[in-house]
C-alpha positions, 0 to 999 in steps of 0.5 A: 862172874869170870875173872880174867887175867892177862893170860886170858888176853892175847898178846898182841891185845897186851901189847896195844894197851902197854903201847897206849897205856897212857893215852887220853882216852879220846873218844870216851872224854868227849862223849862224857863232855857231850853227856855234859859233865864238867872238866873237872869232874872228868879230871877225878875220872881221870887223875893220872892226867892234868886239865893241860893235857885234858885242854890239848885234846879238846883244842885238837879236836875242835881243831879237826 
């Protein structure tokens, strides 16, 4: 298995996942809401955010 350290990853790369670190991941939480696993399951996925900001994403994208 290779192991990658954040030399292996170029710095504008670095720089995006600093910038976004602590963004929902969107695309990723809704798809794992279509595959049907419930809210609070993805909140154990996801612990760093709470079900308000998991409830903001979905009200935005049902919204769009």
């Amino acid at each position: 298995m290779e192991r990658r350290t954040a030399r292996n990853v170029p710095a504008s790369k670095r720089r995006d996942v600093e910038k976004n670190g602590n963004q929902l991941p969107k695309e990723l939480v809704l798809n794992l809401l279509v595959q049907g696993y419930p809210l609070e399951e993805l909140l154990e996925f996801f612990p760093m955010f709470t079900l308000d900001q998991l409830m903001l994403l979905l009200d935005d994208e049902v919204i769009h």
